[in-house]
C-alpha positions as CSV (number, residue, x, y, z in Angstrom):
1,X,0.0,0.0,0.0
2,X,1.3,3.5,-1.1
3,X,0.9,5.1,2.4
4,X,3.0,8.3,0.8
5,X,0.8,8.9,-1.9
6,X,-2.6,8.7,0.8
7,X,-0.8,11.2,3.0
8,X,-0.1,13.6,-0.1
9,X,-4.3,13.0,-0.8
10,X,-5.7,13.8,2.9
11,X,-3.7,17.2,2.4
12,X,-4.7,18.0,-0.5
13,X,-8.4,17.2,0.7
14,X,-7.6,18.5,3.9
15,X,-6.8,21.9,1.8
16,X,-9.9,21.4,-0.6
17,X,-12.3,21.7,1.9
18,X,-10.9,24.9,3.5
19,X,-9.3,23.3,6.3
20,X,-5.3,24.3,7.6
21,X,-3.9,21.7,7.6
22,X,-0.8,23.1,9.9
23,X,-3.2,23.4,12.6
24,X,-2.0,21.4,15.1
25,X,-5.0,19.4,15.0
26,X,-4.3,18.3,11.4
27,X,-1.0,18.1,11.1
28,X,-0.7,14.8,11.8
29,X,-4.0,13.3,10.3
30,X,-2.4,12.6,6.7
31,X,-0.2,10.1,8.9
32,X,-2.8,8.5,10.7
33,X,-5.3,8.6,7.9
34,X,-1.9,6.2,6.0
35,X,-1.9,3.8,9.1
36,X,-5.4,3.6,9.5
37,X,-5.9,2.5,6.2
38,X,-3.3,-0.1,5.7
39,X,-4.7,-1.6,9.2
40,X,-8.9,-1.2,7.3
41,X,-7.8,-2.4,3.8
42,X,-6.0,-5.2,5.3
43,X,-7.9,-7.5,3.1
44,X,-6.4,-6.5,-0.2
45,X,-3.5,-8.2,0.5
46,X,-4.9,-11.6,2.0
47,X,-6.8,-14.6,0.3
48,X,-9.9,-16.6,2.4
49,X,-8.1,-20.0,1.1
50,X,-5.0,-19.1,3.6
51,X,-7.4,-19.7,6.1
52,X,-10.0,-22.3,5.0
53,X,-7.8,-24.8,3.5
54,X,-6.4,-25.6,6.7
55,X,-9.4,-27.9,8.0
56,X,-10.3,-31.3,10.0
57,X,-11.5,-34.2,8.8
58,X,-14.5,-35.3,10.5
59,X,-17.3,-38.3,10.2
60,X,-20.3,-37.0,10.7
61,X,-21.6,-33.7,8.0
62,X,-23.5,-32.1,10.2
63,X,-24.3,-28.7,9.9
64,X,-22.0,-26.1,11.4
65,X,-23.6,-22.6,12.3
66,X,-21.6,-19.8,13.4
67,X,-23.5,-16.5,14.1
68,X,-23.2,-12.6,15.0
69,X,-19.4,-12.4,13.8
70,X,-18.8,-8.5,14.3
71,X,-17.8,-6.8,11.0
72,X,-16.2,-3.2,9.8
73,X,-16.4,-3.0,6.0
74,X,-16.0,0.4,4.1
75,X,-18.7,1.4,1.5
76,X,-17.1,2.0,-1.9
77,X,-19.3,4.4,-3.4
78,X,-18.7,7.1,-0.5
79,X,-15.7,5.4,1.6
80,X,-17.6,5.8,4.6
81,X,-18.1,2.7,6.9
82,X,-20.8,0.2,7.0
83,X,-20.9,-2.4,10.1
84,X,-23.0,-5.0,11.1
85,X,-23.2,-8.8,12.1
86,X,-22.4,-12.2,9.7
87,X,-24.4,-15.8,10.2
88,X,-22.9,-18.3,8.5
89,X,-23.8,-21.5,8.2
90,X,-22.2,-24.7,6.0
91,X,-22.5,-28.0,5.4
92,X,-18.9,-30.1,5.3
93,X,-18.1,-32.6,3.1
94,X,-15.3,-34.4,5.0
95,X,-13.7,-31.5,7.0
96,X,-14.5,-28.6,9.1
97,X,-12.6,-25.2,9.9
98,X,-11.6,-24.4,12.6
99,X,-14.0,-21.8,13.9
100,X,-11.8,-18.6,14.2
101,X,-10.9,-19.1,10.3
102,X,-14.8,-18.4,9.8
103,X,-14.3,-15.2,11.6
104,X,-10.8,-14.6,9.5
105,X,-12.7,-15.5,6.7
106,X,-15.2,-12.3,7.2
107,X,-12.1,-10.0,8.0
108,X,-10.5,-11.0,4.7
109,X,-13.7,-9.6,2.6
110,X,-14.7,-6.9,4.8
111,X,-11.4,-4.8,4.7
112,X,-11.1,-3.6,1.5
113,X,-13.2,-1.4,-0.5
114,X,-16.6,-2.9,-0.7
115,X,-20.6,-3.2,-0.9
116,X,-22.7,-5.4,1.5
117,X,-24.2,-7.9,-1.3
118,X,-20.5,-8.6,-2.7
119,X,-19.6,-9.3,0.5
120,X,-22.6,-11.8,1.2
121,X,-21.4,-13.8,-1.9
122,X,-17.4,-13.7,-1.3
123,X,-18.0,-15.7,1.8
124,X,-20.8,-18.0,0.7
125,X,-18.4,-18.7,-3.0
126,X,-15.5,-18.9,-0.3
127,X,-17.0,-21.6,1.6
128,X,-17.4,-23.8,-1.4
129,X,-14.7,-23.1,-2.9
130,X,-11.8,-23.2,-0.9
131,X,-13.4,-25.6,2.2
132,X,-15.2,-27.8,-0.6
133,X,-18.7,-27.4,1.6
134,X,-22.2,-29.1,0.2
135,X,-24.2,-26.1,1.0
136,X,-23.4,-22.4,3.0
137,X,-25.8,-19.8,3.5
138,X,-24.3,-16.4,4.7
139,X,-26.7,-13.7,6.3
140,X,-25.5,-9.8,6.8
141,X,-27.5,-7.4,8.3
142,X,-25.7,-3.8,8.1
143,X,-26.3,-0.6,9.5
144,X,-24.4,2.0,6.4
145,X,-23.1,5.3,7.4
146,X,-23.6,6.3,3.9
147,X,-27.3,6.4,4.7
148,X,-27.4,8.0,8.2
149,X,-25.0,10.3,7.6
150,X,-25.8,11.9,4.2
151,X,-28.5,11.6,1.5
152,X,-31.4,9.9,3.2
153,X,-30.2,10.6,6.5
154,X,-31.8,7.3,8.1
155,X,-29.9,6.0,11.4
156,X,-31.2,2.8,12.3
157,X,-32.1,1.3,8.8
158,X,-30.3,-2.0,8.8
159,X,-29.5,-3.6,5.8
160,X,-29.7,-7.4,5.0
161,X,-28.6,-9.2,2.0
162,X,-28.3,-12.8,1.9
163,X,-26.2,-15.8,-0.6
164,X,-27.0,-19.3,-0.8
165,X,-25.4,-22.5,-2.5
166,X,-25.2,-25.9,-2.9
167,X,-27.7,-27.9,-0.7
168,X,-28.5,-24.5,1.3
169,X,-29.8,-23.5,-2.4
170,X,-31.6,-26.5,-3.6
171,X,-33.0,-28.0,-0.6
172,X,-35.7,-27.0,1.3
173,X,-36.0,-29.2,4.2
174,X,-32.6,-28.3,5.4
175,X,-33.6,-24.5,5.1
176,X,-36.8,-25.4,7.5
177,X,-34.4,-26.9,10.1
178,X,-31.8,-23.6,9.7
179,X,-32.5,-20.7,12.4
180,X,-30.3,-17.8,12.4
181,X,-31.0,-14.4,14.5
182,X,-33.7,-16.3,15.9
183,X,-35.9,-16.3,12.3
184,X,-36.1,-19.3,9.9
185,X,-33.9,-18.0,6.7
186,X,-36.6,-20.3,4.6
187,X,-39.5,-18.5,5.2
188,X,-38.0,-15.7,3.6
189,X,-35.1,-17.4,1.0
190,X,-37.1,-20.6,-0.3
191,X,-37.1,-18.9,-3.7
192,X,-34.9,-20.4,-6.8
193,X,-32.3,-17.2,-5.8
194,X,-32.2,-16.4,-2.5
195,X,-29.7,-13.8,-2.6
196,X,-31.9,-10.9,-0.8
197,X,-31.7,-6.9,-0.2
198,X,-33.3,-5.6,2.5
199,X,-33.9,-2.3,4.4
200,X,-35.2,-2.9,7.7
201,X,-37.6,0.2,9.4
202,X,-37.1,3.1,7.0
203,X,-38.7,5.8,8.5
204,X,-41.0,8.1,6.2
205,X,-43.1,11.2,7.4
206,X,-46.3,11.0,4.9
207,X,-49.7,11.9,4.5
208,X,-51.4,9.1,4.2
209,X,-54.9,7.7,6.1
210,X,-59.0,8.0,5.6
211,X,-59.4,10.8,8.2
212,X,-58.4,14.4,6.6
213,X,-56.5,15.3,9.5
214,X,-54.2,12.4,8.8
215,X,-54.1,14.8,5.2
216,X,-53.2,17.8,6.7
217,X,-51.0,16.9,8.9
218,X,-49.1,13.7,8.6
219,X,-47.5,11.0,10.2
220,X,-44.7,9.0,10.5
221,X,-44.3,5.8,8.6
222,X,-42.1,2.8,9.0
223,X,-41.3,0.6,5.9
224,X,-39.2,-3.2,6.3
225,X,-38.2,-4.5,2.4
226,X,-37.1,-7.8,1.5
227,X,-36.3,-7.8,-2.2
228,X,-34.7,-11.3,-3.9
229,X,-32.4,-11.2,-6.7
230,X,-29.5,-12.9,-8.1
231,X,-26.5,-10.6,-6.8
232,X,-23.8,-13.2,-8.4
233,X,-23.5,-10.5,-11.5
234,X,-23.0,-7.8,-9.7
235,X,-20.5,-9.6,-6.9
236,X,-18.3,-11.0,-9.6
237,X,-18.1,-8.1,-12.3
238,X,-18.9,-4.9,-10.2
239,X,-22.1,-4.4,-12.3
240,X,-24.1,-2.1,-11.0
241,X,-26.6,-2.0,-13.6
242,X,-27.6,-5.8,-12.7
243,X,-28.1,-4.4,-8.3
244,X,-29.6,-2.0,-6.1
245,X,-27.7,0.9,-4.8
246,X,-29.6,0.6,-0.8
247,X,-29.3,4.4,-0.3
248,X,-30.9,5.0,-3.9
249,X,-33.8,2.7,-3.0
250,X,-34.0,4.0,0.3
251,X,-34.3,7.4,-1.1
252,X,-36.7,6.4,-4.0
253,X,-39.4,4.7,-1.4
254,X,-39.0,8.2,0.5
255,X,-40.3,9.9,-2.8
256,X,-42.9,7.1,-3.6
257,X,-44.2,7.1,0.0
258,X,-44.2,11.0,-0.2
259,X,-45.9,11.3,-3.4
260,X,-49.5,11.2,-3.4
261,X,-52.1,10.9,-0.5
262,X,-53.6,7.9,-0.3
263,X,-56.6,6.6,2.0
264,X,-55.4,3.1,2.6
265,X,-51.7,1.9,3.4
266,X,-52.8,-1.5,1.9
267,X,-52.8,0.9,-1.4
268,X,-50.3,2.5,-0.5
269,X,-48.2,-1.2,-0.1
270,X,-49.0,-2.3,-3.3
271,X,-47.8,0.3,-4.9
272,X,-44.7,0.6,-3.4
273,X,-44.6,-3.2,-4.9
274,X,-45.4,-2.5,-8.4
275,X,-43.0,1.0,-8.4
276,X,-39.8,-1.7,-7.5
277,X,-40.8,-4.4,-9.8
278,X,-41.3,-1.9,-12.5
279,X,-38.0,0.3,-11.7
280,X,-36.0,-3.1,-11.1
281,X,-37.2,-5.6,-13.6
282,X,-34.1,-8.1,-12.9
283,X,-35.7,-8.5,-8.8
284,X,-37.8,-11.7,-8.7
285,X,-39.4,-11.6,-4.9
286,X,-40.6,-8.3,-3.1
287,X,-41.9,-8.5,0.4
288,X,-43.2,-5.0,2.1
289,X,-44.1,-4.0,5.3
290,X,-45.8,-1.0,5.9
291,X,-46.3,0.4,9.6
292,X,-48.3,2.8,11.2
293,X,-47.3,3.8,14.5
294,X,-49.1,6.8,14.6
295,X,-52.8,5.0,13.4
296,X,-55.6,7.0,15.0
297,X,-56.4,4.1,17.2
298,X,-58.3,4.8,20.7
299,X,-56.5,2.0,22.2
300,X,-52.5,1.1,23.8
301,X,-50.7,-0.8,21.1
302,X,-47.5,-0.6,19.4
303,X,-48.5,-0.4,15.7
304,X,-50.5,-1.0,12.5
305,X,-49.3,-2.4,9.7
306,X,-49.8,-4.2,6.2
307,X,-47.5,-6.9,4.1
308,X,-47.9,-7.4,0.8
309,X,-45.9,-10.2,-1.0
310,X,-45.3,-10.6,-4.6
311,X,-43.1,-13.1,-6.6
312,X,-42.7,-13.2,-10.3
313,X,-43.9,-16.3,-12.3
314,X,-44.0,-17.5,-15.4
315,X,-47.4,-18.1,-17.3
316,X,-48.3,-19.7,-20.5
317,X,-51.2,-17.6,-22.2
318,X,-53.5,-18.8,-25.2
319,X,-54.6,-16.4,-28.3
320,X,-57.1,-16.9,-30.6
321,X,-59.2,-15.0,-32.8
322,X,-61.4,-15.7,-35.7
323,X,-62.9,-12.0,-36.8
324,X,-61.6,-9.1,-38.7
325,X,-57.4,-9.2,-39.3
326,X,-56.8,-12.4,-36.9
327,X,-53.5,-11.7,-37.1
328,X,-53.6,-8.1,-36.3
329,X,-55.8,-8.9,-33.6
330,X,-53.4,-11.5,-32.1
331,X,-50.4,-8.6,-32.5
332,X,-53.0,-6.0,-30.4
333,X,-53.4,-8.7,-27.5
334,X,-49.6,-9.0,-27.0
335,X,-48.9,-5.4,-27.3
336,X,-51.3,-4.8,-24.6
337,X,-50.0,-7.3,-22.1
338,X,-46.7,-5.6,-22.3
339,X,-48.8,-2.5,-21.8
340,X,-50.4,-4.0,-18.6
341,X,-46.5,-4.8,-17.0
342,X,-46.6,-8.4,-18.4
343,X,-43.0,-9.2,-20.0
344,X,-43.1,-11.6,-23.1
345,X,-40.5,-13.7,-22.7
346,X,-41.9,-16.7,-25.8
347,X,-44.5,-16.4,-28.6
348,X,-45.4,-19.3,-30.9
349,X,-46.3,-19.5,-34.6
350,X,-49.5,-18.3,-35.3
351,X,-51.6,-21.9,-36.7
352,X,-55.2,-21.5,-38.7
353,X,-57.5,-23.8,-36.9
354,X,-61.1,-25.3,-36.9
355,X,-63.2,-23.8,-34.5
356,X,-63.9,-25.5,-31.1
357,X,-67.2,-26.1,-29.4
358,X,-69.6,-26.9,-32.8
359,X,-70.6,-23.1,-33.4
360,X,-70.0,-22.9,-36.8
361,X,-68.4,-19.8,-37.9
362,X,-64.9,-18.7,-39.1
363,X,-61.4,-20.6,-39.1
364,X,-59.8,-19.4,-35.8
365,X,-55.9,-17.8,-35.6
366,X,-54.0,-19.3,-32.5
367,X,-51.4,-18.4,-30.9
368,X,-49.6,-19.4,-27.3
369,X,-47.4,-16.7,-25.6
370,X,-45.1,-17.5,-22.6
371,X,-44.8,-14.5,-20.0
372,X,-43.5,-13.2,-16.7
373,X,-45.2,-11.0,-13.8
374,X,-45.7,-10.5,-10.6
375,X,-49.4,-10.2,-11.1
376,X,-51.5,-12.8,-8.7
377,X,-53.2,-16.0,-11.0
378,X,-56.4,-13.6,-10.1
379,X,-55.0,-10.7,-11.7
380,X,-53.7,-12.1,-14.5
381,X,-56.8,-13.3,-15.4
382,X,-58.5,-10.0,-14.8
383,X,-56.3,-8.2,-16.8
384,X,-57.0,-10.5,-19.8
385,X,-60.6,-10.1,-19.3
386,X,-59.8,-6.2,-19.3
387,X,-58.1,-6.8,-22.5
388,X,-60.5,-8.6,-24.1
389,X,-63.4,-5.8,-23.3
390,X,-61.0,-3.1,-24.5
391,X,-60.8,-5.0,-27.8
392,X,-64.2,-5.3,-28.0
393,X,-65.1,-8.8,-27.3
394,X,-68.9,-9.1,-26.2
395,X,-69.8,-12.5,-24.5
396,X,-73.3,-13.0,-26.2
397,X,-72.7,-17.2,-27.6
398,X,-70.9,-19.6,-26.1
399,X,-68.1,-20.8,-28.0
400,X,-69.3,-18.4,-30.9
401,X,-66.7,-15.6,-33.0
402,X,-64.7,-13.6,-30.8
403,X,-62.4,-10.7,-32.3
404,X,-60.2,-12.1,-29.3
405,X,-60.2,-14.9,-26.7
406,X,-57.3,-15.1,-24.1
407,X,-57.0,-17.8,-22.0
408,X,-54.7,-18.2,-18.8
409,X,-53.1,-22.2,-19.7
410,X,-50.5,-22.5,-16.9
411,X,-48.8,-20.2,-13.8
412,X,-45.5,-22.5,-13.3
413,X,-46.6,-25.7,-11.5
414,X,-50.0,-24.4,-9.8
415,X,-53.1,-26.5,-9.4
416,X,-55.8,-24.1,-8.3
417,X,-59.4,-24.4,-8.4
418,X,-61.8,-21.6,-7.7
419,X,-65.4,-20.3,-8.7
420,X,-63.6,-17.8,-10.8
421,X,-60.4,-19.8,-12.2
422,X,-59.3,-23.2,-12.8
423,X,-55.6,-24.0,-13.1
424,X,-54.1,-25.5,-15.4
425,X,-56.8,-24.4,-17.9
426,X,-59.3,-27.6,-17.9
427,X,-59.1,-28.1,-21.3
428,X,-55.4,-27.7,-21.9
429,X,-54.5,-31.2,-22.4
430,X,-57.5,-32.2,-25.2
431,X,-56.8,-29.0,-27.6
432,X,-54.4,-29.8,-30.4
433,X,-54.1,-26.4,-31.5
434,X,-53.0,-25.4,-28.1
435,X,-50.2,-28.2,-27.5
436,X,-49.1,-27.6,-30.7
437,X,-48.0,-24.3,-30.1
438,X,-47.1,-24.4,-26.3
439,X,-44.8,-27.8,-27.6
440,X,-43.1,-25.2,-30.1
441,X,-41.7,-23.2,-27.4
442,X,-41.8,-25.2,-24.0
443,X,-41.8,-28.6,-25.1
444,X,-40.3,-30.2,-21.6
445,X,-42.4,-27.9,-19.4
446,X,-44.3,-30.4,-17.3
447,X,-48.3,-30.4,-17.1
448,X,-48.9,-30.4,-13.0
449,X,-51.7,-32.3,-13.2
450,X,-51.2,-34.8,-16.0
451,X,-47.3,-35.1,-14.5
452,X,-46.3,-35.3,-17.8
453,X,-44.0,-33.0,-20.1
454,X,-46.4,-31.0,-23.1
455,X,-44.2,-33.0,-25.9
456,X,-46.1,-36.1,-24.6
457,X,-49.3,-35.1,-24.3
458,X,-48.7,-33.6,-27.8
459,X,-47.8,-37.0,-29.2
460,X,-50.8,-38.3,-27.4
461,X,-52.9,-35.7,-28.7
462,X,-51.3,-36.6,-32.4
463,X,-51.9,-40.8,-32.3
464,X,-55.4,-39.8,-31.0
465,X,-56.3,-37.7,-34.1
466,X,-54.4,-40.3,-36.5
467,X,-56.7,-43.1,-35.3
């Protein structure tokens, strides 16, 4: 480490700011600033396999927990500090570490330059890598000068990010049996990625409620965020178009909250929801809490509040039309479901079919789309219906002409059946049309009910029609 060359900068910042820097006080600062650093940025210079390759062997590969290791990290956006506490937990494959090299292990990653969810991911990728473990899961929660001190100015707002692999990833029943800070991690992690972001009691002053004097004069507001995505990008490449800046978001919900006044905070949740899936379209899981300490409530209690949880999914949705330009038609649906917040991720060929149901009238234009949202199965479905009245469908004969029809096939594996939905669509499996097009773009995706994969019920479909 150049300690000359960080004693020539503190001066010069020492002079940039307006300071004297012979003042007795700060004469010897660009000194001390040198040592400190060499003693924070310690981890440049270091490696976590110096410590974790030295390891027991052992017989038995139970699971080793080691919580609340105390950390100092410095923030390399403003080089102010962020502190907090590490749980890790692993699963050995033949040997152990010793359990101070854990705690060297979290030193090595936490002096140097840094942000929290690298962090989180250096020691879970460590613990596989260089110890050879089956599984690790690694929990920071963080409190980030960066945040109280400047911008936001939010003391108390902890942080948590959190990195899983190997079994700690893939299986659930060992994520039931894991407790760390007292909480079971799966509740909140049993997602494909569990890497998660959260800001913990963001404090808002708003006007938000039913009464008008909750209008006029406000209250204060406390918001907890758990948001999943996959922070392996952003640990390995420093790519911060592919994460979330904490202060940013911290600062953006401030705006949101702050924006509009709203009579119920259940609304005033669920937007907050749809503003982060919308701003961040690479997040995957957003849980929100919002608390109302201050709810006009005749009564001793502690606080009001509302969660709203919403996890993207992917859906496979039918087309069809059989009036006016079909194909045009087709092309207006899936325009308006990226309208609605729905992200195409698949379409099919469009196929000329007979129509179904023994109304005779036009050859039908089909079509089967594969999307992704954060929308409820119930939403979904009402937003198709609200398509198909803005394109001016009118329900008058049963299986008769529609200038569109948009069906809701399949939400990932869900088996749901309601007065107002049935999942998978009830007719999925017997429509040729249909598996013809859903086995052009997802031929291996398997049918929840029928357990089998849409190829074979395809080929099925095919022998029954041949014979």
């Amino acid at each position: 480490m150049d300690t000359k060359k960080i004693q020539e900068a503190v001066k010069m910042i020492i002079e940039a700011v307006g300071e004297d820097g012979n003042r007795e006080g700060l004469q010897e600062t660009p000194e001390r600033i040198a040592k400190m650093y060499q003693e924070i940025f310690a981890g440049l210079n270091q490696t976590a396999e110096e410590h974790l390759s030295k390891s027991f062997e052992i017989i038995d590969n139970n699971m080793v927990v080691e919580k609340d290791i105390f950390f100092h990290s410095m923030c390399e956006h403003h080089f102010l500090p962020f502190y907090g506490k590490v749980h890790i937990a692993y699963i050995p494959n033949g040997r152990v570490a010793g359990l101070s090299k854990l705690a060297r292990t979290v030193e090595v990653y936490a002096k140097k330059p840094q942000i929290q969810e690298r962090l989180t991911v250096e020691i879970a990728d460590a613990l596989m890598e260089y110890l050879g473990a089956q599984g690790a899961l690694v929990w920071v929660e963080a409190e980030h000068m960066c945040m109280n001190m400047r911008g936001v100015r939010k003391p108390g707002t902890a942080t948590v990010t959190t990195a899983a692999r190997g079994l700690l990833e893939t299986d659930k029943d060992l994520k039931r049996s894991l407790q760390v800070d007292g909480a079971l991690i799966s509740r909140s992690t049993e997602v494909k990625k569990v890497d998660q972001l959260r800001i913990k009691d963001l404090e808002v002053y708003a006007y938000h409620g039913v009464f008008q004097a909750e209008k006029e004069m406000g209250q204060r507001f406390v918001l907890d965020v758990c948001i999943d995505y996959d922070m392996t990008r952003t640990a390995r490449t420093e790519d911060l178009t592919s994460s979330i800046h904490y202060g940013i978001l911290a600062e953006q919900l401030t705006g949101w909250m702050q924006g509009d006044q709203i009579d119920l905070i259940e609304t005033v949740a669920f937007q907050l929801v749809q503003h982060i899936f919308e701003t961040y379209n690479f997040v995957s899981k957003v849980r929100l809490e919002v608390k109302k300490p201050w709810a006009p409530v005749a009564l001793p209690l502690d606080t009001c509040s509302v969660t709203i949880e919403r996890e993207k999914k992917r859906a496979f949705i039918g087309l069809g039309s059989n009036m006016g330009d079909k194909g045009q038609q087709l092309a207006t649906a899936v325009s308006k479901l990226e309208e609605k917040g729905i992200m195409i991720l698949q379409t099919s060929s469009q196929i000329e079919t007979a129509p179904w149901g023994g109304v005779e009238q036009d050859s039908f234009l089909n079509q089967v789309v594969e999307v992704e949202t954060w929308f409820t199965p119930q939403d979904l479905m009402e937003t198709l219906l609200e398509i198909e009245l803005e394109m001016g469908r009118v329900r008058e004969v049963k299986w008769g002409p529609r200038v569109i029809d948009l069906d809701l096939l399949y939400m990932e594996d869900l088996i749901l059946y309601s007065p107002d939905l049935i999942l998978p669509h009830p007719y999925v499996a017997e429509r040729a049309f249909v598996l013809e097009s859903l086995n052009e773009i997802a031929p291996y995706f398997v049918d929840p009910v029928q357990r089998k994969q849409i190829r074979q019920l395809w080929e099925a479909v095919k022998e029954t029609k041949g014979s």
